[in-house]
PyMOL Python script that loads the backbone (N, CA, C, O; Angstrom):
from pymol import cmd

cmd.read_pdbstr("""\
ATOM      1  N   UNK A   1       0.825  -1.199   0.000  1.00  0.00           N
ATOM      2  CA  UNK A   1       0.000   0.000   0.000  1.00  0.00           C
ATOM      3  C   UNK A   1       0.865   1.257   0.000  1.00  0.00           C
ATOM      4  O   UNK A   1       0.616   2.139  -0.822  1.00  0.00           O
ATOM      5  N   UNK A   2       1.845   1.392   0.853  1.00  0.00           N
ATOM      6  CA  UNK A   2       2.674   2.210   0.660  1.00  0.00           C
ATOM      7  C   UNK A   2       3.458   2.588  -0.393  1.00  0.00           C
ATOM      8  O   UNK A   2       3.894   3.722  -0.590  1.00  0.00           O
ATOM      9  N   UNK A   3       3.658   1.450  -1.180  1.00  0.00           N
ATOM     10  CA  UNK A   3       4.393   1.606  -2.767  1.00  0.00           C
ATOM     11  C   UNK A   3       3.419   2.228  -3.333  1.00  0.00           C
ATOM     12  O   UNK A   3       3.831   3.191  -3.980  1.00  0.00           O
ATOM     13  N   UNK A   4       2.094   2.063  -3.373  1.00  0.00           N
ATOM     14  CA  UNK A   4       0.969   2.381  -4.410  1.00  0.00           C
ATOM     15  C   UNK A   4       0.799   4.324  -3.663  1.00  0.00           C
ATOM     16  O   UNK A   4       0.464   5.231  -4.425  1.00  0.00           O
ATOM     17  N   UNK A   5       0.925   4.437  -3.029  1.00  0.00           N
ATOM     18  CA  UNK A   5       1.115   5.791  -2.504  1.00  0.00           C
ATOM     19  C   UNK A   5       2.437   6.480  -3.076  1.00  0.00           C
ATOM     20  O   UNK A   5       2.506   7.564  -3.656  1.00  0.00           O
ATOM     21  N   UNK A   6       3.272   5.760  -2.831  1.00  0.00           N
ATOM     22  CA  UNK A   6       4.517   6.619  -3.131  1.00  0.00           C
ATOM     23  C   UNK A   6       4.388   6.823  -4.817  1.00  0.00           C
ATOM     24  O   UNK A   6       4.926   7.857  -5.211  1.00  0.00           O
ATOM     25  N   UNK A   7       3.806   6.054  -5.778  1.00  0.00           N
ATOM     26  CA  UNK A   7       3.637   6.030  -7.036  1.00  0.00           C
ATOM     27  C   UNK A   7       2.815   6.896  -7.633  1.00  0.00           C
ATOM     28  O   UNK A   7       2.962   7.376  -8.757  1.00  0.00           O
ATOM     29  N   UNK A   8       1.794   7.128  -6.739  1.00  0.00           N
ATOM     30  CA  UNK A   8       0.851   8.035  -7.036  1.00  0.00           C
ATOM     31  C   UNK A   8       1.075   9.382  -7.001  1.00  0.00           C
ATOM     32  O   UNK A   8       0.655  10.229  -7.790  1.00  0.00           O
ATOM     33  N   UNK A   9       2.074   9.591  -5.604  1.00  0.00           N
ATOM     34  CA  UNK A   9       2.704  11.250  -5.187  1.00  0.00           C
ATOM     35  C   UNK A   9       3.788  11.692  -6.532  1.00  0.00           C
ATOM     36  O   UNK A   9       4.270  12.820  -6.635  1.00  0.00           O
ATOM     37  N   UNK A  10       3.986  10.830  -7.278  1.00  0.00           N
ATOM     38  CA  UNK A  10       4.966  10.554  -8.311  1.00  0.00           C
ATOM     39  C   UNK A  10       4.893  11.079  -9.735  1.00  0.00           C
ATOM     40  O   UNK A  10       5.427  11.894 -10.486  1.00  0.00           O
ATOM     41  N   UNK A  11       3.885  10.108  -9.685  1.00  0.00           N
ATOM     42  CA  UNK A  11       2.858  10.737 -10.661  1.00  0.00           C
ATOM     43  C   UNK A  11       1.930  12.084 -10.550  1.00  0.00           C
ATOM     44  O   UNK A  11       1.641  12.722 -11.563  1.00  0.00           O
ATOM     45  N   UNK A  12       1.544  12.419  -9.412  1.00  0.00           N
ATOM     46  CA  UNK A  12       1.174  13.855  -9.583  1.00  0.00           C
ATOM     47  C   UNK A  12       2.321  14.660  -9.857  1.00  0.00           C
ATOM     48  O   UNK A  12       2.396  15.464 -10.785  1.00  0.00           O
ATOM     49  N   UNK A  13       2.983  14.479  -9.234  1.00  0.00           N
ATOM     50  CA  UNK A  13       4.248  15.773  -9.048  1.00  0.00           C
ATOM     51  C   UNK A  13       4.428  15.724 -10.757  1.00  0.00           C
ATOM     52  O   UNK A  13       4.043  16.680 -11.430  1.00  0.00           O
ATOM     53  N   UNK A  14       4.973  14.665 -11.310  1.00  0.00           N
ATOM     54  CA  UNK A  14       5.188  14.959 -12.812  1.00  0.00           C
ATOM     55  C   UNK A  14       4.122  15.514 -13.652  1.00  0.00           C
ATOM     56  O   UNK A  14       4.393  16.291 -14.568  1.00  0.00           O
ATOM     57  N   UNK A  15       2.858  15.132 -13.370  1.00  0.00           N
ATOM     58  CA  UNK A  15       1.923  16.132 -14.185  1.00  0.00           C
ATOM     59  C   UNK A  15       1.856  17.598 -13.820  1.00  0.00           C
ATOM     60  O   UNK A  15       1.771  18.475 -14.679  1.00  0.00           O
ATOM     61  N   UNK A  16       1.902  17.868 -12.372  1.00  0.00           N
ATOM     62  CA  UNK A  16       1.967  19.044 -12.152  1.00  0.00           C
ATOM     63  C   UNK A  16       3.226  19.551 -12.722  1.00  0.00           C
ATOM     64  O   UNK A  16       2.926  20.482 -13.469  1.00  0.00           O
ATOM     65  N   UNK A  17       4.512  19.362 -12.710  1.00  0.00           N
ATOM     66  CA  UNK A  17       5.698  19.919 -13.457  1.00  0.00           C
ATOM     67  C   UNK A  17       5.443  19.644 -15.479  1.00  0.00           C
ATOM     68  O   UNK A  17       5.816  20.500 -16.281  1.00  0.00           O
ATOM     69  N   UNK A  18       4.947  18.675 -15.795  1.00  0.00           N
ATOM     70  CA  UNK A  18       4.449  19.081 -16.698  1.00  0.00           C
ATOM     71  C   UNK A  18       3.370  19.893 -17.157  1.00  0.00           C
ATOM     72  O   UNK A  18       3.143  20.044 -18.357  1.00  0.00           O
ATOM     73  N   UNK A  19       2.814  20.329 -16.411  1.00  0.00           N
ATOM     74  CA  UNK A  19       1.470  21.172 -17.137  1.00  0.00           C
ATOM     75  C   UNK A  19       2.028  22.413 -16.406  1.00  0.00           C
ATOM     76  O   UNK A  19       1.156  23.265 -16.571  1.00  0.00           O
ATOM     77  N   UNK A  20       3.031  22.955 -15.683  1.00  0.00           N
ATOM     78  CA  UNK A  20       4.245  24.173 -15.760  1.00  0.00           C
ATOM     79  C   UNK A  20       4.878  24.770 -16.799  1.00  0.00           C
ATOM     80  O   UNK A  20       4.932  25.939 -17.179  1.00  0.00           O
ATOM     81  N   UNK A  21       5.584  23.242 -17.384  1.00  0.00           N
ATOM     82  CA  UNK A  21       6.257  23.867 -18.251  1.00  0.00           C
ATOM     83  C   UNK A  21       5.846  23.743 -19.868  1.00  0.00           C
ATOM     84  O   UNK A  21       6.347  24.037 -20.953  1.00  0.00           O
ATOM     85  N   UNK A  22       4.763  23.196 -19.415  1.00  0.00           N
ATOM     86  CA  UNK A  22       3.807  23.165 -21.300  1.00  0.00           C
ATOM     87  C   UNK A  22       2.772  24.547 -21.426  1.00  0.00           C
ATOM     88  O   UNK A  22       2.522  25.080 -22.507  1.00  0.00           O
ATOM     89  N   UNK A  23       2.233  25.008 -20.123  1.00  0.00           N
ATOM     90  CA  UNK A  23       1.446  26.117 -20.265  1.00  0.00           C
ATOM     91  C   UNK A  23       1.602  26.948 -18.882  1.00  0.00           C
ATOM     92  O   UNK A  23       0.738  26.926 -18.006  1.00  0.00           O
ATOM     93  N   UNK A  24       3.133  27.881 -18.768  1.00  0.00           N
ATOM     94  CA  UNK A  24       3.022  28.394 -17.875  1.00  0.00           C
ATOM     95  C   UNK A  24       1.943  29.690 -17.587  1.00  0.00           C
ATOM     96  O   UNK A  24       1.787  30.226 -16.490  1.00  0.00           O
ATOM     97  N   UNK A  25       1.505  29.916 -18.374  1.00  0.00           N
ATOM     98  CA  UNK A  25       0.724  31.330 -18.104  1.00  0.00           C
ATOM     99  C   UNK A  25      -0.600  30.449 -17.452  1.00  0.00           C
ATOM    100  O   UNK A  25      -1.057  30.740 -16.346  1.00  0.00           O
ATOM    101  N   UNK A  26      -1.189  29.256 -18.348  1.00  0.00           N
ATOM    102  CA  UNK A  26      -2.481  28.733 -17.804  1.00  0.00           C
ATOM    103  C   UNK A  26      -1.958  28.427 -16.174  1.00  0.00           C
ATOM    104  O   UNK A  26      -2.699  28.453 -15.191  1.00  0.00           O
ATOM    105  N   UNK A  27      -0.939  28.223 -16.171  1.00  0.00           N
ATOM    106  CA  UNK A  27      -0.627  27.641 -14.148  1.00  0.00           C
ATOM    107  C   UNK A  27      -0.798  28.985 -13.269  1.00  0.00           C
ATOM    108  O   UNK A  27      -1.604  29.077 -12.344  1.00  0.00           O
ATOM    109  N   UNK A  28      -0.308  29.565 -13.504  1.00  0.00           N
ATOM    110  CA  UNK A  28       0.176  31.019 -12.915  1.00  0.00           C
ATOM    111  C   UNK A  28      -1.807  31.449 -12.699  1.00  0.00           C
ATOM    112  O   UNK A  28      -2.365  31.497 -11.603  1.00  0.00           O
ATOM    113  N   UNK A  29      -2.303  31.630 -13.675  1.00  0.00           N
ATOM    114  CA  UNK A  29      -3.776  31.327 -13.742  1.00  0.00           C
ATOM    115  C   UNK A  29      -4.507  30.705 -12.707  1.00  0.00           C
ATOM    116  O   UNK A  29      -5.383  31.191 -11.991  1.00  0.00           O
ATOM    117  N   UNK A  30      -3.933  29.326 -12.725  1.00  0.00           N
ATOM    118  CA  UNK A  30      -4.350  28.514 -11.609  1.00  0.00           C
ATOM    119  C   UNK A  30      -4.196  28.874 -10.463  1.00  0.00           C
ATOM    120  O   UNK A  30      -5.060  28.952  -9.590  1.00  0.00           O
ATOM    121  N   UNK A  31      -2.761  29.188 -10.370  1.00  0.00           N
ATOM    122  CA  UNK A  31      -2.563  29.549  -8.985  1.00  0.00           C
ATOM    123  C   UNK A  31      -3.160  30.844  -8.422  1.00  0.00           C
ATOM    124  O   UNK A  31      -3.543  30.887  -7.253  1.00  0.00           O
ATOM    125  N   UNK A  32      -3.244  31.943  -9.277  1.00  0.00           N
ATOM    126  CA  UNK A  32      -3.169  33.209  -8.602  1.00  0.00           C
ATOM    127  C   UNK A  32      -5.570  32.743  -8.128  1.00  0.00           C
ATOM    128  O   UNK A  32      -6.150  33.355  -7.230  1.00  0.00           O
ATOM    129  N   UNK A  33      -6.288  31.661  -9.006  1.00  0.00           N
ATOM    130  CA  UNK A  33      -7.517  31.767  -8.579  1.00  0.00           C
ATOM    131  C   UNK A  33      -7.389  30.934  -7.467  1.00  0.00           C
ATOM    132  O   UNK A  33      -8.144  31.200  -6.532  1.00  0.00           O
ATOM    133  N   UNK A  34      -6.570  29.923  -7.321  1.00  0.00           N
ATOM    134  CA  UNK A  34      -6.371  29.181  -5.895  1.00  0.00           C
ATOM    135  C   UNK A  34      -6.279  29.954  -4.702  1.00  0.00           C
ATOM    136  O   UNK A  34      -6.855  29.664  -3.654  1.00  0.00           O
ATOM    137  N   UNK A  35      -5.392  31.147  -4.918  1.00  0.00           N
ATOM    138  CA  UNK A  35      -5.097  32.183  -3.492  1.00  0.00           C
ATOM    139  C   UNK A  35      -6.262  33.157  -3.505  1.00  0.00           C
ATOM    140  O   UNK A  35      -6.848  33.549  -2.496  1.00  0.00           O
ATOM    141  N   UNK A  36      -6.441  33.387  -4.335  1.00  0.00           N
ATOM    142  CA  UNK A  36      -7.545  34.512  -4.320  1.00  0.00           C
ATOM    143  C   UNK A  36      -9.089  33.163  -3.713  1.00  0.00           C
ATOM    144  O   UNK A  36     -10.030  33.642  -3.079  1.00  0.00           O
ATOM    145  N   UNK A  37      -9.076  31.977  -3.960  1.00  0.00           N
ATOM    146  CA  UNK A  37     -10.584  31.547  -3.107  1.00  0.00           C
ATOM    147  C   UNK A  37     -10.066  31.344  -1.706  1.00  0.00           C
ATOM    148  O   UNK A  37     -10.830  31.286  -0.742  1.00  0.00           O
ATOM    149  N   UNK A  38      -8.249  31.195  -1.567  1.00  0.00           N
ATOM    150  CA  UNK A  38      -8.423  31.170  -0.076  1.00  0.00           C
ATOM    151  C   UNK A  38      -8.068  32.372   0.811  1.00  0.00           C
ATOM    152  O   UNK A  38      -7.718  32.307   1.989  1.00  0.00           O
ATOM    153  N   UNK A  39      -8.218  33.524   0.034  1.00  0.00           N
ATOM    154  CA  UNK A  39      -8.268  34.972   0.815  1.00  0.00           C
ATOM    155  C   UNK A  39      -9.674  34.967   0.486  1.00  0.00           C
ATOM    156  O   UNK A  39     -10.249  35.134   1.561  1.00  0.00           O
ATOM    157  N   UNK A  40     -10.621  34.850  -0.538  1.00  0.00           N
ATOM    158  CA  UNK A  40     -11.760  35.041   0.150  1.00  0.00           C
ATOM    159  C   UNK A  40     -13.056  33.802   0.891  1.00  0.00           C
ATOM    160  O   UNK A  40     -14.280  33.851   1.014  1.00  0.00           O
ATOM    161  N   UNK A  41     -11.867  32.649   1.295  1.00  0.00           N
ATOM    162  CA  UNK A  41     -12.634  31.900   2.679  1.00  0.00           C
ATOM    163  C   UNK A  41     -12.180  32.539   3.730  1.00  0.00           C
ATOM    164  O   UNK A  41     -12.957  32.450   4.681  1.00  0.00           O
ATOM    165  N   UNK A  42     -11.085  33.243   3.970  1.00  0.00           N
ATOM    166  CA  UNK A  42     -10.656  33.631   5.273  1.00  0.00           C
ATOM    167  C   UNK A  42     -11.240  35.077   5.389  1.00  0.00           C
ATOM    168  O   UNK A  42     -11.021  35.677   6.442  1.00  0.00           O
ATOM    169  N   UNK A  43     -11.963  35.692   4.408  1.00  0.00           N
ATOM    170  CA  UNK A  43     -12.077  37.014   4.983  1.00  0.00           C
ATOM    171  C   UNK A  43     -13.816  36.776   5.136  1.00  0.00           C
ATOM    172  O   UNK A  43     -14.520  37.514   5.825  1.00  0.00           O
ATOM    173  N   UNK A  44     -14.262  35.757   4.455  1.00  0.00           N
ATOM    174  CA  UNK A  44     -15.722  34.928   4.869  1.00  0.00           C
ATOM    175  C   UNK A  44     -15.598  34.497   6.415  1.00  0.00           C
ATOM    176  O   UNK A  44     -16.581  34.755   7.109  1.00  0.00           O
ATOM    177  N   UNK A  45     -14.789  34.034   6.871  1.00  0.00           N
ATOM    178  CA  UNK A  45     -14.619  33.243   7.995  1.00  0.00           C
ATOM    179  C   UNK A  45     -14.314  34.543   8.976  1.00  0.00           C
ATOM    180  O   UNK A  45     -14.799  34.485  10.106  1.00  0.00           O
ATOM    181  N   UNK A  46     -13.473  35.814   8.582  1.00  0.00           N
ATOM    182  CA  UNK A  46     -13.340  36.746   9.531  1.00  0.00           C
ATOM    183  C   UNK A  46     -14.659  37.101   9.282  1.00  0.00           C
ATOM    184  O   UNK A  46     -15.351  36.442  10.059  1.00  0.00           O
ATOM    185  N   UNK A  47     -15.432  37.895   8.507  1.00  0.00           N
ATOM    186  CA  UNK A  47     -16.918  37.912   9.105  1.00  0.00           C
ATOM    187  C   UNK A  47     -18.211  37.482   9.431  1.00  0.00           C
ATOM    188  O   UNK A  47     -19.217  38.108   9.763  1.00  0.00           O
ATOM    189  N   UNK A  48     -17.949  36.094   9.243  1.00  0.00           N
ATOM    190  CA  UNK A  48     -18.935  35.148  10.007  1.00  0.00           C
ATOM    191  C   UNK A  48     -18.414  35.685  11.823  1.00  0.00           C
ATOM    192  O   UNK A  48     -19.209  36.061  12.685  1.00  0.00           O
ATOM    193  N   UNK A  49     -16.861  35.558  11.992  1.00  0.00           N
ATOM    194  CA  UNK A  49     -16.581  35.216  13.492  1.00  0.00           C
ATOM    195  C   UNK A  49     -17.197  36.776  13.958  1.00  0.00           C
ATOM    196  O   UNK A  49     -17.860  36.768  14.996  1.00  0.00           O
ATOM    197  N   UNK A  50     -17.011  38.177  13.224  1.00  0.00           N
ATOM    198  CA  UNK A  50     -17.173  39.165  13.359  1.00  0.00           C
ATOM    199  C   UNK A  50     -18.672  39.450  13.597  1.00  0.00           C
ATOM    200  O   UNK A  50     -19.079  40.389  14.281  1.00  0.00           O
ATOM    201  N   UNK A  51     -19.381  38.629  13.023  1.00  0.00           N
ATOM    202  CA  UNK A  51     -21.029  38.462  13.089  1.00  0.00           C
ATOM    203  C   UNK A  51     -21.513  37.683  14.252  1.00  0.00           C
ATOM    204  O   UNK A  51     -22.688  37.536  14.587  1.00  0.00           O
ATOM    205  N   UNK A  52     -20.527  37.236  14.783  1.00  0.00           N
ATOM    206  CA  UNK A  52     -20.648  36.295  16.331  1.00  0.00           C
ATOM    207  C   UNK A  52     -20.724  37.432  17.247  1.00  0.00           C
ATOM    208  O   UNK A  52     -21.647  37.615  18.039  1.00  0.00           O
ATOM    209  N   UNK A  53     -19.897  38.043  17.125  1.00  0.00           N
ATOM    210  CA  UNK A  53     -18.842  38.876  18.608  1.00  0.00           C
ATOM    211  C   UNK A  53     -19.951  39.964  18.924  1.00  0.00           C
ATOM    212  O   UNK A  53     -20.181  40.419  20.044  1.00  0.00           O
ATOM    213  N   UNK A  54     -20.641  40.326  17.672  1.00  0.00           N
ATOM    214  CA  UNK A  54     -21.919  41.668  17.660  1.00  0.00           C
ATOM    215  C   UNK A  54     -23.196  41.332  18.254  1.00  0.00           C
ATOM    216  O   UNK A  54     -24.101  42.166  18.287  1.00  0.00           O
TER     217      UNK A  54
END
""", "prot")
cmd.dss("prot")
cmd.show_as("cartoon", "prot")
cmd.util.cbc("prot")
cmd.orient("prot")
């Protein structure tokens, strides 16, 4: 089971380094909407807690 894990982490990592260096602008893409949904769960989550405290 552990081999079948380590094969798998393996295989992602190479698709992710391939789909870098075949379409870096589409990644950069990816990434910058990845940070931007988790600045806006945390600024959801600061005013849910902010909607508590009132």
């Amino acid at each position: 089971m552990a081999q079948a894990k380590k094969i798998g982490i393996v295989l992602v990592l190479v698709f992710v380094l391939y789909s870098i260096i075949t379409s870096p602008s589409r990644s950069a893409e990816l990434v910058q909407l990845g940070f931007e949904g988790i600045s806006n769960a945390a600024k959801a989550v600061g005013t849910f807690m902010t909607g508590l405290i009132k």
